[in-house]
C-alpha positions as CSV (number, residue, x, y, z in Angstrom):
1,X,0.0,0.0,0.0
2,X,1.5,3.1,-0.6
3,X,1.7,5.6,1.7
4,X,-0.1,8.8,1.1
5,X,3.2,11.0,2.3
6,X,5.3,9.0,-0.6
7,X,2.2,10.0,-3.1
8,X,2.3,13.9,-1.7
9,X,5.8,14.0,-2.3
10,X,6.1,12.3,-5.6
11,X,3.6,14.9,-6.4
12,X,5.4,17.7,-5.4
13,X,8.3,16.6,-6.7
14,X,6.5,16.5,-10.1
15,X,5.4,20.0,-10.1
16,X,8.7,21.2,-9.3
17,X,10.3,19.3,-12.5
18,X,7.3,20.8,-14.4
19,X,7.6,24.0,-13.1
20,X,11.3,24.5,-13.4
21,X,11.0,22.5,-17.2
22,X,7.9,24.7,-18.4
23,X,7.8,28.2,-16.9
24,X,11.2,28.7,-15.9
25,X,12.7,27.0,-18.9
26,X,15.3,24.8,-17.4
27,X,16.6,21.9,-19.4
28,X,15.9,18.4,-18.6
29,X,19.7,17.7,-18.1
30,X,20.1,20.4,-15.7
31,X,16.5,19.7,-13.6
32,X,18.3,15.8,-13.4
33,X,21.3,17.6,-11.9
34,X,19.8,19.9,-9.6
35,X,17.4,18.0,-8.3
36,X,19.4,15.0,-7.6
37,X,18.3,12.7,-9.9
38,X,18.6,11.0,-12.8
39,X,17.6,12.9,-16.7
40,X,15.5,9.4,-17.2
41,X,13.3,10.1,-14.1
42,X,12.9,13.2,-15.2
43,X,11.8,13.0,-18.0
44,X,9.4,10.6,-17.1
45,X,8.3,12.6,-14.5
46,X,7.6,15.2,-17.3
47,X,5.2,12.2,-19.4
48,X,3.5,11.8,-16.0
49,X,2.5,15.4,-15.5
50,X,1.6,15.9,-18.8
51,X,-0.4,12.6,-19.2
52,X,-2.6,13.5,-15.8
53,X,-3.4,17.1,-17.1
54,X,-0.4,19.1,-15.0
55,X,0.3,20.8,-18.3
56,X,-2.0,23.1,-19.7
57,X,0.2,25.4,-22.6
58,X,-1.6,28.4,-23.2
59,X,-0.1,31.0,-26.5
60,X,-1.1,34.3,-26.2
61,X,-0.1,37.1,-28.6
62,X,0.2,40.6,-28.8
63,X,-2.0,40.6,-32.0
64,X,-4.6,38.2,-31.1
65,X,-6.9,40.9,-32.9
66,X,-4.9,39.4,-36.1
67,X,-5.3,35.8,-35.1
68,X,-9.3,36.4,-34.8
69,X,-9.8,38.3,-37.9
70,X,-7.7,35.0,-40.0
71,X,-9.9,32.6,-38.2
72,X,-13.3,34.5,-38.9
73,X,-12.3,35.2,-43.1
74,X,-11.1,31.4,-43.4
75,X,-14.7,29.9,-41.6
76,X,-16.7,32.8,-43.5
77,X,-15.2,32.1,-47.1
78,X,-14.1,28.4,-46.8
79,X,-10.3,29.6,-46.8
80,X,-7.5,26.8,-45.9
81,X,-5.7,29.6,-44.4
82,X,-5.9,33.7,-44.3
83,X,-3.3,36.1,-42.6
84,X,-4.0,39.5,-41.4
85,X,-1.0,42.1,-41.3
86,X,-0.8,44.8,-39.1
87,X,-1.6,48.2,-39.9
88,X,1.6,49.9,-38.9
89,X,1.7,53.3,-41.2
90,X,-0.4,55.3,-43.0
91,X,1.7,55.0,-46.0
92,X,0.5,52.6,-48.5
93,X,4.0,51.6,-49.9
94,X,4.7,50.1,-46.5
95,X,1.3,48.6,-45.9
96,X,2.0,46.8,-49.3
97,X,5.6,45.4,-48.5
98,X,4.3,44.2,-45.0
99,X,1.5,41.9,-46.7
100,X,4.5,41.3,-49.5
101,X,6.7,39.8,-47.0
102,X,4.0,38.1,-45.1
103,X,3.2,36.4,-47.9
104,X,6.5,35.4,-49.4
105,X,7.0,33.6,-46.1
106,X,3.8,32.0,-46.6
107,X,4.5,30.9,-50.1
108,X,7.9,29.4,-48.7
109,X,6.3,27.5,-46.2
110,X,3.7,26.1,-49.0
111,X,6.1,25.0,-51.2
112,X,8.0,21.6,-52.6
113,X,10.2,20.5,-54.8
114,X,8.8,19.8,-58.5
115,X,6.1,22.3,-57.9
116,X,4.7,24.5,-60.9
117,X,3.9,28.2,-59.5
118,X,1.3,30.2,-62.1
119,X,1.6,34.0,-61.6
120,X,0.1,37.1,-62.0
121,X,1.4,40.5,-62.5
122,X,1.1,43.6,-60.8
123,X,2.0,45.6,-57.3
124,X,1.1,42.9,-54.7
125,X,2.6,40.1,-56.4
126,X,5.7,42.3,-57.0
127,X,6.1,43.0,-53.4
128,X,5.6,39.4,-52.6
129,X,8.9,38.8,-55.0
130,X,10.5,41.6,-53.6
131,X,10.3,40.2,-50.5
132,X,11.0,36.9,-50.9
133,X,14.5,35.4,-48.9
134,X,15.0,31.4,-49.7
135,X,17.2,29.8,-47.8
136,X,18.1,26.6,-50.0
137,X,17.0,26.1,-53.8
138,X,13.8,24.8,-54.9
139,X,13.4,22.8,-58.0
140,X,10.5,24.5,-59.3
141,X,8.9,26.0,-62.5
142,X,7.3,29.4,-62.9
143,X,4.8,30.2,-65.6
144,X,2.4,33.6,-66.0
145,X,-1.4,33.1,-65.6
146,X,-1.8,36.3,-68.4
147,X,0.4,37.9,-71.0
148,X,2.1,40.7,-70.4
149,X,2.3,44.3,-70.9
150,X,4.8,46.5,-72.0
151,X,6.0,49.5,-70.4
152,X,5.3,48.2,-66.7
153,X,8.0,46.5,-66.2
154,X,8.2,45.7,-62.1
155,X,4.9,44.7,-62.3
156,X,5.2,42.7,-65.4
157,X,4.4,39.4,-65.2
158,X,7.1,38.0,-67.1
159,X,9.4,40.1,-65.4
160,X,8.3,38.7,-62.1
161,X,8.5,35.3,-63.5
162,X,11.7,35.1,-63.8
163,X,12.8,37.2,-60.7
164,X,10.8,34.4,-58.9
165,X,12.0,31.5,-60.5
166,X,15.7,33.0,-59.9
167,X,15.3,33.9,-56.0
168,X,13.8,30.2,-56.0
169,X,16.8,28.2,-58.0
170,X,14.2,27.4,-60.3
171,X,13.2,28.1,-64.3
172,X,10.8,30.3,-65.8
173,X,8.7,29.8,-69.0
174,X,6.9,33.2,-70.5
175,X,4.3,34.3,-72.5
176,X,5.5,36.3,-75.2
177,X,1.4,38.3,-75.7
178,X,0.1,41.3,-74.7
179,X,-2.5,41.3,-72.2
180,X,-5.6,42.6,-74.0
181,X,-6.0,41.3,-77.7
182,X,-7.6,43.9,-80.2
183,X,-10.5,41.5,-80.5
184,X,-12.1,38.3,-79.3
185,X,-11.1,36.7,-82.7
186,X,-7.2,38.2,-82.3
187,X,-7.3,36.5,-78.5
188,X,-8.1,33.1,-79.5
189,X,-5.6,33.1,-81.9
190,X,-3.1,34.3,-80.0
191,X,-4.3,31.7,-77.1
192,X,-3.8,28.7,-79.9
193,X,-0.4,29.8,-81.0
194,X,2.0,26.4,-80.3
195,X,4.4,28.8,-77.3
196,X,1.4,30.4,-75.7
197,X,-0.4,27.3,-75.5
198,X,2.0,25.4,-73.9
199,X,2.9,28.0,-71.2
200,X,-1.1,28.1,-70.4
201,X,-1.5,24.4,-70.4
202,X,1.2,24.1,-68.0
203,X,-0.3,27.0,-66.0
204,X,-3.5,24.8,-65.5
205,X,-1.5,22.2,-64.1
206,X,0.6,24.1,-61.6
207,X,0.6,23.3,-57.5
208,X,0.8,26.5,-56.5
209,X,-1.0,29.8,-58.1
210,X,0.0,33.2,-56.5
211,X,-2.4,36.1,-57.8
212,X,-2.6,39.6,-57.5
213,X,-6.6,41.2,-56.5
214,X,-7.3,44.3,-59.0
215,X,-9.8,47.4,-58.5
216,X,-10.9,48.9,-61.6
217,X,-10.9,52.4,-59.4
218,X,-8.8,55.0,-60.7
219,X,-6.3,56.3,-58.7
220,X,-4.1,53.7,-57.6
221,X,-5.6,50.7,-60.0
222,X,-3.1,48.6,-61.7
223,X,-6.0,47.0,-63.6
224,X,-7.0,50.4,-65.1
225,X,-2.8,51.0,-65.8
226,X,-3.2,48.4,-68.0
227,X,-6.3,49.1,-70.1
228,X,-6.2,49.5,-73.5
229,X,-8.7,52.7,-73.7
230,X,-8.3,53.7,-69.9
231,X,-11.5,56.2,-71.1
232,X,-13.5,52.7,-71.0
233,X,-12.4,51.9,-67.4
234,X,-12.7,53.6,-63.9
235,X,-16.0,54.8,-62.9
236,X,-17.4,53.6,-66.4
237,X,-16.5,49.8,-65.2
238,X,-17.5,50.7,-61.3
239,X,-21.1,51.8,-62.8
240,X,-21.4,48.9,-64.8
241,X,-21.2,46.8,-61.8
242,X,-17.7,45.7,-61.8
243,X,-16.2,45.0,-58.6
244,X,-12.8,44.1,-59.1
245,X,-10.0,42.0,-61.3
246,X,-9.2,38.5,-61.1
247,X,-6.5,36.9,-63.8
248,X,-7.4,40.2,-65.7
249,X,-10.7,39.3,-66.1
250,X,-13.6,41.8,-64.8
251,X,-16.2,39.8,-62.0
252,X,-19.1,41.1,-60.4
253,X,-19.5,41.4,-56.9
254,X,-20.9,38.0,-56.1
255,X,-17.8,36.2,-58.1
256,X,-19.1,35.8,-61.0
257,X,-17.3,37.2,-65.0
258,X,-19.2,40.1,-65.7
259,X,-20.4,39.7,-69.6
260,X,-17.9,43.0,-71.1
261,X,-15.9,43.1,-74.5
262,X,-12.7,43.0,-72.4
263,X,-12.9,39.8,-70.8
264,X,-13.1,38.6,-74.3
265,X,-10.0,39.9,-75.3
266,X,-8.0,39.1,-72.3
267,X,-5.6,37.0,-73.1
268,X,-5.2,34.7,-69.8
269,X,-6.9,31.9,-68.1
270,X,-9.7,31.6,-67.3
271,X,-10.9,31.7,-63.3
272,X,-12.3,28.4,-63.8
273,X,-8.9,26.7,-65.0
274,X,-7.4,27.4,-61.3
275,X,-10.3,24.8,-60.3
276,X,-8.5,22.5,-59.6
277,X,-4.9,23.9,-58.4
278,X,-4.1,23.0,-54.2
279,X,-3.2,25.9,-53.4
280,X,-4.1,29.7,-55.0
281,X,-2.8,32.3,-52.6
282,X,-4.6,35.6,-53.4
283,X,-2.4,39.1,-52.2
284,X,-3.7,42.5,-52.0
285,X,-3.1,45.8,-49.8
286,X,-5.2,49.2,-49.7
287,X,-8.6,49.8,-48.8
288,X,-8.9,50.3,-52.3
289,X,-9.1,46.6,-52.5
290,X,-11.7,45.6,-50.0
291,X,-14.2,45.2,-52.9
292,X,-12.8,43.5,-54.9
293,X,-11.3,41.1,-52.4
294,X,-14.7,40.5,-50.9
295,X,-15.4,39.7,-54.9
296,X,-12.6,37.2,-55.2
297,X,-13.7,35.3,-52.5
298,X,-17.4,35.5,-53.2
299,X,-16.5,33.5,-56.1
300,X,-14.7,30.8,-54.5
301,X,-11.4,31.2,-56.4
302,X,-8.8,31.3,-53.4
303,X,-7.6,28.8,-50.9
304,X,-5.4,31.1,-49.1
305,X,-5.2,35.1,-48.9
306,X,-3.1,37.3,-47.3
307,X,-4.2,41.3,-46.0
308,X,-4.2,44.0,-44.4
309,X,-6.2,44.8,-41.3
310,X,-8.1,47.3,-42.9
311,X,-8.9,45.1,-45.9
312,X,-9.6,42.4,-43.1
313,X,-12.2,45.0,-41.3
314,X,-14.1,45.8,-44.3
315,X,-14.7,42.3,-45.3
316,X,-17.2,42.6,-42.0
317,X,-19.7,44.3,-44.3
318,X,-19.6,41.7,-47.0
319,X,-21.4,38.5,-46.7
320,X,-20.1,35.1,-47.4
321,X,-21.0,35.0,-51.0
């Protein structure tokens, strides 16, 4: 029978090993010689406290705010994952390289050797690049999602394509098109010519998609940069009921491709291609890009996003889509 003043003691004894090991951050090997006895008991001593329920870890941070806002946009929008920077500055240029560097990290942590990446231009994803810090090589491929567009060349996604595939250790493969055919008939020709076709068919294939969220709103729009008759865009778009870009193409504000001459002659994927692509990590800064945001994920195109805080506010006023 053992006597209860052994039992007190072993007990006591526990909670000191678990309290030196836990909150005081001892190591084992140093508990074993302090306390007189052997690193085996110990850390058997540490199984025993944590098997009957000693040990209860709580993690709190000093932006839990952060951590609730992820949680409620990933349950509202059937995300695998969100993340919620910090609004540090009222400068937009560092709100930008904040989610840019957030999300590089995430896209490191997402990806594998033998993985195809599908890009799109423009200022988020070019941060995201900017920002990106490997620490080994990656066997990878990197293709663009559109064509490109000449005279932006930082935001370019060809340009970025191979800044990527070159931070990663990996190879690029481009699409020599502009972005906006001069027709519908101009666009499927282009999207049927032998190089084009093979960078796109690889694209609907790829792992791992990393896409930039457009406003049509002038200023500050790199969708409306990029238009072919900016006259046609900005308000004109907003008052046709266009709430944002997604691959270049214009969607309404529950998701779905708004019926324009412009998504005719865009020449990139489709939304609908990315179906069936693991992972699509969508990256946008700015109140500006609330909308369309709210948009993207109305029409179910993301598995991951990464904003702002004030993006992350404003997507309060939208509903799941």
């Amino acid at each position: 029978m053992v006597d209860n003043r052994d039992e007190f003691d072993q007990q006591r004894q526990m909670y000191s090993v678990l309290v030196l090991h836990f909150i005081e951050g001892v190591k084992q090997s140093e508990i074993a010689e302090k306390l007189n006895l052997s690193h085996t008991k110990v850390n058997r001593m540490i199984a025993a406290g944590r098997k009957a329920g000693m040990v209860k870890i709580s993690i709190s941070s000093p932006y839990q705010r952060l951590v609730d806002m992820e949680n409620d946009v990933s349950q509202r929008f059937g995300l695998k994952q969100s993340v919620v920077t910090p609004t540090v500055s009222d400068n937009p240029e560092t709100t930008l390289q904040m989610v840019g560097r957030v999300a590089a990290n995430h896209l490191l942590e997402t990806l594998r050797d033998g993985d195809v990446i599908a890009i799109t231009g423009g200022k988020a994803v070019s941060a995201v690049v900017e920002n990106l810090e490997a620490e080994r090589r990656f066997d990878i491929r990197v293709v663009p999602l559109t064509g490109g567009v000449q005279g932006k060349h930082y935001t370019d996604v060809n340009h970025l394509a191979t800044q990527l595939a070159d931070k990663l250790g990996g190879t690029a493969q481009l699409v020599h098109a502009p972005l906006f055919a001069e027709d519908d008939k101009q666009r499927d020709l282009l999207m049927n010519v032998a190089s084009i076709r093979e960078v796109f068919d690889l694209a609907r294939k790829a792992t791992v998609a990393l896409v930039g969220i457009g406003s049509v709103q002038a200023p500050g729009s790199g969708y409306y940069d990029l238009l072919p008759d900016p006259a046609r865009g900005g308000q004109a778009l907003v008052d046709a009921g266009i709430a944002g870009e997604f691959l270049a193409h214009l969607i309404k504000a529950d998701g779905s491709l708004a019926e324009i001459d412009l998504n005719s002659r865009v020449v990139a994927l489709d939304p609908a291609d990315l179906a069936n692509c693991p992972t699509i990590i969508g990256v946008a800064a700015g109140s500006l890009k609330a909308g369309p945001v709210a948009a993207t994920l109305a029409g179910r195109f993301l598995t991951s996003l990464v904003v702002d805080e004030e993006i992350a506010r404003a997507l309060d006023t939208h509903g799941e889509g």
